[in-house]
N, CA, C and O atoms as a GROMACS GRO file, in nm:
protein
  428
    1UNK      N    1  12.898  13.088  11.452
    1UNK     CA    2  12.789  13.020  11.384
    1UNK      C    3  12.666  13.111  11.381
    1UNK      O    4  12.644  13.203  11.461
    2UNK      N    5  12.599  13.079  11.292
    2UNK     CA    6  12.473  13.190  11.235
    2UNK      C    7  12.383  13.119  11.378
    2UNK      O    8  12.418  13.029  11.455
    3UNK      N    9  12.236  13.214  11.370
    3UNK     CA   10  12.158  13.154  11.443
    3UNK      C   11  12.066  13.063  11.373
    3UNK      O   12  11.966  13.023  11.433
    4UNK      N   13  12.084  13.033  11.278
    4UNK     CA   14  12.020  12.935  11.246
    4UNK      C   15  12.096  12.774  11.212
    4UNK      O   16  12.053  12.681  11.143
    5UNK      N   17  12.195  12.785  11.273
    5UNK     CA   18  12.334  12.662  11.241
    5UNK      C   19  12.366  12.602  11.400
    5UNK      O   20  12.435  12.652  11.489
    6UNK      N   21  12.302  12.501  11.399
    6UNK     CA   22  12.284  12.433  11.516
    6UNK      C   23  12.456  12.404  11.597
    6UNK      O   24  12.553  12.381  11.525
    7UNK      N   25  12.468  12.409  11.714
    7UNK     CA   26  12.631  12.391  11.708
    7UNK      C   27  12.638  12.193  11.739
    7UNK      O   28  12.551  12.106  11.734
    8UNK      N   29  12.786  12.189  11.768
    8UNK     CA   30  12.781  12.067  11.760
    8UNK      C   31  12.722  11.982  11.865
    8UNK      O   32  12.678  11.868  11.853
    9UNK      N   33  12.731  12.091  12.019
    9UNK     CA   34  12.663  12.038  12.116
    9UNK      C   35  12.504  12.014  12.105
    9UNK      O   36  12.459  11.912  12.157
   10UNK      N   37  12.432  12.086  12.051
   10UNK     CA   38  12.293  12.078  12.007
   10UNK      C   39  12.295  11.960  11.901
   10UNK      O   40  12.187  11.903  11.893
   11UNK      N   41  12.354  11.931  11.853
   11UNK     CA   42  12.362  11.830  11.748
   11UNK      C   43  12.361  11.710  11.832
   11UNK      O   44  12.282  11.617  11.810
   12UNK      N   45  12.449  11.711  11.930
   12UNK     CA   46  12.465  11.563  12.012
   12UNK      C   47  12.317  11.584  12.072
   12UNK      O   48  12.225  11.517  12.025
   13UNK      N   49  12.296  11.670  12.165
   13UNK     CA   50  12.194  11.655  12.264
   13UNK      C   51  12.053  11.622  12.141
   13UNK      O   52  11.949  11.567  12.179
   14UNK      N   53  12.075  11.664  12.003
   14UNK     CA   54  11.912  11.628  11.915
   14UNK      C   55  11.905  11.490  11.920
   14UNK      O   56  11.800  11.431  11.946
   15UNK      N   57  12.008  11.437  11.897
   15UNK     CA   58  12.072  11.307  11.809
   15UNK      C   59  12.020  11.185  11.949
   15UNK      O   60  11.933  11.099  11.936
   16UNK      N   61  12.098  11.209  12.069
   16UNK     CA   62  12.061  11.168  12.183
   16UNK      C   63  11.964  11.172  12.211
   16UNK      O   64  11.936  11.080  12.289
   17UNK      N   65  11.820  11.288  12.170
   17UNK     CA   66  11.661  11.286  12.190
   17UNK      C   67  11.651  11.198  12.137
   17UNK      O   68  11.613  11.103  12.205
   18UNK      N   69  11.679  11.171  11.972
   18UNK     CA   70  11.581  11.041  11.929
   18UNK      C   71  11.626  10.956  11.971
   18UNK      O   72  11.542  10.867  11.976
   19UNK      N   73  11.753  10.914  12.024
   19UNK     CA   74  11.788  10.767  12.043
   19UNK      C   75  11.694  10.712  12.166
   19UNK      O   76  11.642  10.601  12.183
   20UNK      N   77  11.692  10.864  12.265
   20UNK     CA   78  11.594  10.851  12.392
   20UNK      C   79  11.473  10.811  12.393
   20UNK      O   80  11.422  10.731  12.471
   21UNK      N   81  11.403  10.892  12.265
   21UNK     CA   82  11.267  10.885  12.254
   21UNK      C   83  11.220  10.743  12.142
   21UNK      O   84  11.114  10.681  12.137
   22UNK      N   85  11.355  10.724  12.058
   22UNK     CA   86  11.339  10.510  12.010
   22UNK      C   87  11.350  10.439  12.105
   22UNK      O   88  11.319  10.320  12.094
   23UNK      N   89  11.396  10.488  12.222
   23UNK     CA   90  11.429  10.335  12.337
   23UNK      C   91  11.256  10.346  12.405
   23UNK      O   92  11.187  10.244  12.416
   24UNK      N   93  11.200  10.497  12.448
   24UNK     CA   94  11.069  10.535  12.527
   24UNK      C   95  10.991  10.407  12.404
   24UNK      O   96  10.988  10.293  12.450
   25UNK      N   97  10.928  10.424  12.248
   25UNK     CA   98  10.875  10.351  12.190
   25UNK      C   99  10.865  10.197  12.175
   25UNK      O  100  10.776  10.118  12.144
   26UNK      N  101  11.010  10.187  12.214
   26UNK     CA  102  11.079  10.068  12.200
   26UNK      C  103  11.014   9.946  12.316
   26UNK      O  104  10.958   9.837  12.311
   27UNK      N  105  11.066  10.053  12.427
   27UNK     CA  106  11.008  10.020  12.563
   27UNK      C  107  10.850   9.990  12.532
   27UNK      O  108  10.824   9.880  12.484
   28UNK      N  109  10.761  10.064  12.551
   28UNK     CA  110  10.588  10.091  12.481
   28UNK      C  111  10.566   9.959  12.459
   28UNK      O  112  10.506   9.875  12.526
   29UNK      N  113  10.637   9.955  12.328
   29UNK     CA  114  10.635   9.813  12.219
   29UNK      C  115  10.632   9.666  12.304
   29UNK      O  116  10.556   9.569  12.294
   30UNK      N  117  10.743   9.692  12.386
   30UNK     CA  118  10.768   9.619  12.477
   30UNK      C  119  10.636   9.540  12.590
   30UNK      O  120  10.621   9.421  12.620
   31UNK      N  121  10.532   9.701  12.644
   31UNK     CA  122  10.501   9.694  12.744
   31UNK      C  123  10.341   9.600  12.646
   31UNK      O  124  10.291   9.493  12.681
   32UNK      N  125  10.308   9.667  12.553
   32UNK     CA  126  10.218   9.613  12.440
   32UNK      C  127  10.234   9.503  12.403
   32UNK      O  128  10.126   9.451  12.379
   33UNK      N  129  10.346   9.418  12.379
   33UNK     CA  130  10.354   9.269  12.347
   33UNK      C  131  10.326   9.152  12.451
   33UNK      O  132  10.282   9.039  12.432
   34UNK      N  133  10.374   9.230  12.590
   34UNK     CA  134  10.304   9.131  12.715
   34UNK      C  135  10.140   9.184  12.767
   34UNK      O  136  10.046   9.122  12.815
   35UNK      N  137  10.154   9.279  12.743
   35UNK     CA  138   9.941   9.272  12.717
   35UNK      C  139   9.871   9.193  12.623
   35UNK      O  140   9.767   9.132  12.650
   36UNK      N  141   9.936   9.192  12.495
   36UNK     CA  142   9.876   9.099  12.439
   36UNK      C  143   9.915   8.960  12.458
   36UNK      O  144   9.853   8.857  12.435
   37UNK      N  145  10.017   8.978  12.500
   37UNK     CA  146  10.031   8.809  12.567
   37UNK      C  147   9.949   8.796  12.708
   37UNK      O  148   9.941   8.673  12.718
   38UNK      N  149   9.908   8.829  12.778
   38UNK     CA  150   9.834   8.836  12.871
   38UNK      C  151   9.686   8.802  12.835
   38UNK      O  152   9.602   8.735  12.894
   39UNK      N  153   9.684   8.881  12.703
   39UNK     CA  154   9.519   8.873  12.642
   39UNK      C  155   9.504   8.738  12.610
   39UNK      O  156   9.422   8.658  12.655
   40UNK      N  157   9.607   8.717  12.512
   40UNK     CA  158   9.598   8.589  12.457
   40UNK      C  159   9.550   8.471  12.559
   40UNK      O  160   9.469   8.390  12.514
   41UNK      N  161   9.589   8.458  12.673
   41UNK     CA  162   9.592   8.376  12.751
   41UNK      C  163   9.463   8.415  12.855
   41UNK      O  164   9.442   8.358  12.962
   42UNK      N  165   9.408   8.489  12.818
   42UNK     CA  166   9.318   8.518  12.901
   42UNK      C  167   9.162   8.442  12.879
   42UNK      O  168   9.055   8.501  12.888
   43UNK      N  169   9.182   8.284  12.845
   43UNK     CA  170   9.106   8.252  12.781
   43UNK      C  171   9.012   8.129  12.933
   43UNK      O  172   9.067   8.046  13.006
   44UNK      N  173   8.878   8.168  12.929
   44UNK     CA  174   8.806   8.116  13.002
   44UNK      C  175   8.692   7.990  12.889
   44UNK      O  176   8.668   7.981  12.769
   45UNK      N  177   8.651   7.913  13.017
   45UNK     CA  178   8.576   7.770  12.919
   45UNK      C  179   8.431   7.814  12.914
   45UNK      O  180   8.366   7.880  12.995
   46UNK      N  181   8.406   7.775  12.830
   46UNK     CA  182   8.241   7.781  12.746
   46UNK      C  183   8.125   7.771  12.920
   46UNK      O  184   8.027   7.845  12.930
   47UNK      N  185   8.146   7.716  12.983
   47UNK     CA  186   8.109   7.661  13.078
   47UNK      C  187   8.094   7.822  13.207
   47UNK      O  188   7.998   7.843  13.280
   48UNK      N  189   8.215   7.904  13.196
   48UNK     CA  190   8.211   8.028  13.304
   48UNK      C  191   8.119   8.103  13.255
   48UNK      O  192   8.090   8.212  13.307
   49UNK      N  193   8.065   8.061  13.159
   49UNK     CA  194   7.916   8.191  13.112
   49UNK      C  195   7.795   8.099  13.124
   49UNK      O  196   7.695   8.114  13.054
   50UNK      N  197   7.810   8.007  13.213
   50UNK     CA  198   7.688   7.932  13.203
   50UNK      C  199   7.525   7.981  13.212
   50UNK      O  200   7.424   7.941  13.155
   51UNK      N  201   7.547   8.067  13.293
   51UNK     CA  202   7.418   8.155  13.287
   51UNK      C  203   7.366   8.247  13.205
   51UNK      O  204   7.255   8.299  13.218
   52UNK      N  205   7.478   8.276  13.086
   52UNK     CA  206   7.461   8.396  12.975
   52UNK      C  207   7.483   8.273  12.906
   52UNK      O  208   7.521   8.328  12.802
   53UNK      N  209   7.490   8.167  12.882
   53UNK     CA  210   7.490   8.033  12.757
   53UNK      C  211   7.662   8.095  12.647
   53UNK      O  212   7.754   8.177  12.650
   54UNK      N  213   7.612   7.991  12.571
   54UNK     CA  214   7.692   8.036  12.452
   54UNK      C  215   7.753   8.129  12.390
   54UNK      O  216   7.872   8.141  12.360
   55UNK      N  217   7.611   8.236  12.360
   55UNK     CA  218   7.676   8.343  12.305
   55UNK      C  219   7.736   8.447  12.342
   55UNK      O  220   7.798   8.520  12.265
   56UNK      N  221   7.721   8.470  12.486
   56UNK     CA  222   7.862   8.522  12.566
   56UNK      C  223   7.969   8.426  12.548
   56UNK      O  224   8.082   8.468  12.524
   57UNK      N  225   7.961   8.376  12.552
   57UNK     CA  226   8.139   8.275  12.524
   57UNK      C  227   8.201   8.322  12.405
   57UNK      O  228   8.300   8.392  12.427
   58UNK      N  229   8.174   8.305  12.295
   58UNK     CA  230   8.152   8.350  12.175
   58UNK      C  231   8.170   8.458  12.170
   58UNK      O  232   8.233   8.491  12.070
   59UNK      N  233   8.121   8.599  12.286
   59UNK     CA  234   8.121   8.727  12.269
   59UNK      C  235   8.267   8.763  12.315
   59UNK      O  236   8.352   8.835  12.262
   60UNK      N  237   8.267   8.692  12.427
   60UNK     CA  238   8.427   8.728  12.538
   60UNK      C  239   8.538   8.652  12.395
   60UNK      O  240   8.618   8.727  12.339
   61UNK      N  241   8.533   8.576  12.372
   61UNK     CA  242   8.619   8.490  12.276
   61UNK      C  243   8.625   8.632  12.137
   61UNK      O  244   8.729   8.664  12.079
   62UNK      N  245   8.579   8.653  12.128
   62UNK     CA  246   8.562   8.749  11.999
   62UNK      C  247   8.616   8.854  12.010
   62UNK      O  248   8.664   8.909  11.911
   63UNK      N  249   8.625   8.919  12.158
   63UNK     CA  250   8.666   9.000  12.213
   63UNK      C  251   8.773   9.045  12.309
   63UNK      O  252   8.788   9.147  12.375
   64UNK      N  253   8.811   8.986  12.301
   64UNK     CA  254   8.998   8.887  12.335
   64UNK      C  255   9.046   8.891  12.183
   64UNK      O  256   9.140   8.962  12.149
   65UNK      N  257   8.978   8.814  12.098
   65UNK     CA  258   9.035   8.819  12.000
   65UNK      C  259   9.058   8.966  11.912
   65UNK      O  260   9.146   8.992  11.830
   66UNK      N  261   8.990   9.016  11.942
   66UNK     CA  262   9.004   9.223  11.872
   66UNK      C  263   9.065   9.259  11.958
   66UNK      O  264   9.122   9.358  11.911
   67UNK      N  265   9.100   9.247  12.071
   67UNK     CA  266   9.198   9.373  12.131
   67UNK      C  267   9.351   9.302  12.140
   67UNK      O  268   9.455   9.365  12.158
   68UNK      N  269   9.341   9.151  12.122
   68UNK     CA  270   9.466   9.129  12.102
   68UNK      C  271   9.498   9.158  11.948
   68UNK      O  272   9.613   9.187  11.914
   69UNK      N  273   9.391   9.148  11.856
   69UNK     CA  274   9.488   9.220  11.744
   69UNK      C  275   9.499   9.362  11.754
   69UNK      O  276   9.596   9.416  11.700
   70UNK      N  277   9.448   9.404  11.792
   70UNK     CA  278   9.478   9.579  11.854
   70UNK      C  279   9.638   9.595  11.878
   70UNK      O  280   9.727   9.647  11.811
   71UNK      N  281   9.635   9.518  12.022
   71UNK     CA  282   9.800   9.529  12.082
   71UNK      C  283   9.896   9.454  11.992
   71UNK      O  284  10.014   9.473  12.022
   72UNK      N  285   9.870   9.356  11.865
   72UNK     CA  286   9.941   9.309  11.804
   72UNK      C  287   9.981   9.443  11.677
   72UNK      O  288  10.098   9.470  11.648
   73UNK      N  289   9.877   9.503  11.622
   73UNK     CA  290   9.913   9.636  11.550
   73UNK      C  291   9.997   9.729  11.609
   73UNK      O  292  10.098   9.776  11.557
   74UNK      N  293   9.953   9.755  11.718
   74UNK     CA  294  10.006   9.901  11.827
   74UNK      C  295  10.180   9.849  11.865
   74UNK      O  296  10.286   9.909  11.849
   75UNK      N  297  10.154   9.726  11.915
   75UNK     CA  298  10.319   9.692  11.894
   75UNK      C  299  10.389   9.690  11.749
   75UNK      O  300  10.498   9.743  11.728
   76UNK      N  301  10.342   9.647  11.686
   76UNK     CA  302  10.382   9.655  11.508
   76UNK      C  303  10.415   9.850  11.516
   76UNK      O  304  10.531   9.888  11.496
   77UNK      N  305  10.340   9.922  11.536
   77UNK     CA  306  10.378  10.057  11.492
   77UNK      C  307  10.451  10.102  11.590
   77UNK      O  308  10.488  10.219  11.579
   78UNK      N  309  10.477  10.053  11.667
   78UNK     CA  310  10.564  10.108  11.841
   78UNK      C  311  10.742  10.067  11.765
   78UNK      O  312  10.839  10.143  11.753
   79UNK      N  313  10.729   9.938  11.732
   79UNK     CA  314  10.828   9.944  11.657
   79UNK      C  315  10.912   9.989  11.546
   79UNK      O  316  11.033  10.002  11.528
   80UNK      N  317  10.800  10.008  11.477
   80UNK     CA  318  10.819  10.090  11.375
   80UNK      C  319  10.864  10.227  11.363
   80UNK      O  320  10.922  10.261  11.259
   81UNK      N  321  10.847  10.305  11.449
   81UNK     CA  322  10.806  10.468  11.530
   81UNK      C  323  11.003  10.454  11.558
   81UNK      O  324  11.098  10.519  11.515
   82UNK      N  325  10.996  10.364  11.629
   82UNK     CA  326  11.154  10.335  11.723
   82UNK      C  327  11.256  10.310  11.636
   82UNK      O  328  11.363  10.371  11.629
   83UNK      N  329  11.214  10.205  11.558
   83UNK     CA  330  11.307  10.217  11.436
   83UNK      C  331  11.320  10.311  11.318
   83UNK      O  332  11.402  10.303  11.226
   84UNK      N  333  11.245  10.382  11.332
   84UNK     CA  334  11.223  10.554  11.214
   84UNK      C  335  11.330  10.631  11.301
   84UNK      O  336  11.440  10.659  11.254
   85UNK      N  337  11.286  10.671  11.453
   85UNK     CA  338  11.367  10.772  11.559
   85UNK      C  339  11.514  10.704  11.509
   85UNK      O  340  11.585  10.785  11.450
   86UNK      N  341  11.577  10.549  11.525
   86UNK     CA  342  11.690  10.534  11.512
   86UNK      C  343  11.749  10.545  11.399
   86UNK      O  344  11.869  10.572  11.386
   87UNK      N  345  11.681  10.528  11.320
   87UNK     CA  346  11.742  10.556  11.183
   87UNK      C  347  11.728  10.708  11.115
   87UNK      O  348  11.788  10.728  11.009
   88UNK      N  349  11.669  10.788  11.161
   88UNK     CA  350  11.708  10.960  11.204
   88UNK      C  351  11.815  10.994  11.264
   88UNK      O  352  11.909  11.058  11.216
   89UNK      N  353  11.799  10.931  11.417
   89UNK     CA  354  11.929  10.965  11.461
   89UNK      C  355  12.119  10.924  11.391
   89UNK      O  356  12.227  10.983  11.393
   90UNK      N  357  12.060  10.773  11.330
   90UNK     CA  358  12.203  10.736  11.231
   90UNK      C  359  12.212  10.833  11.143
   90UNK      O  360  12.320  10.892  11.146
   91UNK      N  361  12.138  10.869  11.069
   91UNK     CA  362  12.127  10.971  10.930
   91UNK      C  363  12.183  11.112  10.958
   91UNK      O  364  12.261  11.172  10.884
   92UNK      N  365  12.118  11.172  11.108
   92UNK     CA  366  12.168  11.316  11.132
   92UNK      C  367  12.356  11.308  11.167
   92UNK      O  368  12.446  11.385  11.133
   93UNK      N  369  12.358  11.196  11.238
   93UNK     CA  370  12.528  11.200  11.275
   93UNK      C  371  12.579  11.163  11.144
   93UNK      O  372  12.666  11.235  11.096
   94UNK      N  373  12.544  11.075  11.088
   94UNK     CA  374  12.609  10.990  10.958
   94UNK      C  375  12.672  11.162  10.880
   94UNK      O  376  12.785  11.208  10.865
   95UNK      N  377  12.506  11.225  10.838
   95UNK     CA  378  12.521  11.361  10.729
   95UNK      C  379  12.637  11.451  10.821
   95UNK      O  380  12.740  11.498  10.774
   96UNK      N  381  12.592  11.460  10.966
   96UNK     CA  382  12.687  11.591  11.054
   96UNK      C  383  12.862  11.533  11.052
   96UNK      O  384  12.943  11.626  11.056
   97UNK      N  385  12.915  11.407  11.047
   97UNK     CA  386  13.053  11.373  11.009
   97UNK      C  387  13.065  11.394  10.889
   97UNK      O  388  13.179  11.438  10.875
   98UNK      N  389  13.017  11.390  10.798
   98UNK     CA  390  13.069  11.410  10.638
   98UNK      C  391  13.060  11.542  10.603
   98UNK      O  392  13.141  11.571  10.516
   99UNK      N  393  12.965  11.669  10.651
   99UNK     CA  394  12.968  11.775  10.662
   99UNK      C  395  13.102  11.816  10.736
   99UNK      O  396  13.181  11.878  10.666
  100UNK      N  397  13.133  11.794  10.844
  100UNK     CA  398  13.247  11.781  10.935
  100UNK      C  399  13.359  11.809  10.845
  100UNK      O  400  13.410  11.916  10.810
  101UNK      N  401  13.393  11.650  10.808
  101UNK     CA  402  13.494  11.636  10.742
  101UNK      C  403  13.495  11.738  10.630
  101UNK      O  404  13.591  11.812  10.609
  102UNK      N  405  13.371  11.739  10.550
  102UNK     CA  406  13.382  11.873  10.429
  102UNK      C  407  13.456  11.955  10.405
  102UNK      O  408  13.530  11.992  10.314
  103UNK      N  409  13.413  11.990  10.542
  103UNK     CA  410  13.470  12.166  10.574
  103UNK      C  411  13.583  12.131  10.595
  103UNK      O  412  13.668  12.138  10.506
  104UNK      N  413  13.609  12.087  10.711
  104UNK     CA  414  13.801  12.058  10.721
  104UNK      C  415  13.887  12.027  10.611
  104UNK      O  416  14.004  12.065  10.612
  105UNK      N  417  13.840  11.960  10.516
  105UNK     CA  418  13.912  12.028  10.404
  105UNK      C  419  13.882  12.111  10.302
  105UNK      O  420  13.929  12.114  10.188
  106UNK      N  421  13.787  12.189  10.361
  106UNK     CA  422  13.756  12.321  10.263
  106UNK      C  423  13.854  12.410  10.282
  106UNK      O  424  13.881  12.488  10.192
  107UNK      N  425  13.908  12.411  10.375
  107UNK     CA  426  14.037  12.517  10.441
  107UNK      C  427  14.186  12.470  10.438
  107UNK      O  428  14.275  12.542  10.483
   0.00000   0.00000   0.00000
């Protein structure tokens, strides 16, 4: 094989990175959906800011509410990221068997 023609063992070990590095995102995604479930619930009464009144309530409430849509995006693209890596990794084996086969009956 030329040096620029990956062999088949390098092929497994690429193929196996992304599947590794969709499960690492996957995982992420994972760790991001119970933060924002955590956020979500992180909800205190009008009453624990009694000394800052209202518009701290209002401020903390507002602000719960932006970082849980934060972790609701960041998980949206964590998934997304994971499902791109897996569907790379299907595509490189999918193309490297039909190349495979090619050749074997090129000869």
């Amino acid at each position: 094989m030329s040096a620029h023609t990956p062999t088949p063992a390098q092929i497994t070990v690429a193929v196996q990175a992304l599947r590794d590095d969709a499960a690492r995102w996957a995982r992420g995604a994972s760790h991001l959906q119970e933060a924002s479930t955590h956020v979500a619930s992180a909800t205190l009464p009008a009453d624990a800011f009694s000394a800052l009144g209202s518009d701290m309530a209002h401020a903390y409430a507002a602000l719960r509410s932006r970082v849980g849509a934060l972790l609701d995006a960041a998980t949206t693209n964590y998934v997304a990221v994971a499902a791109a890596l897996h569907e790379s990794a299907d595509t490189y084996e999918s193309e490297e068997r039909a190349n495979a086969h090619r050749l074997r009956h090129l000869y």
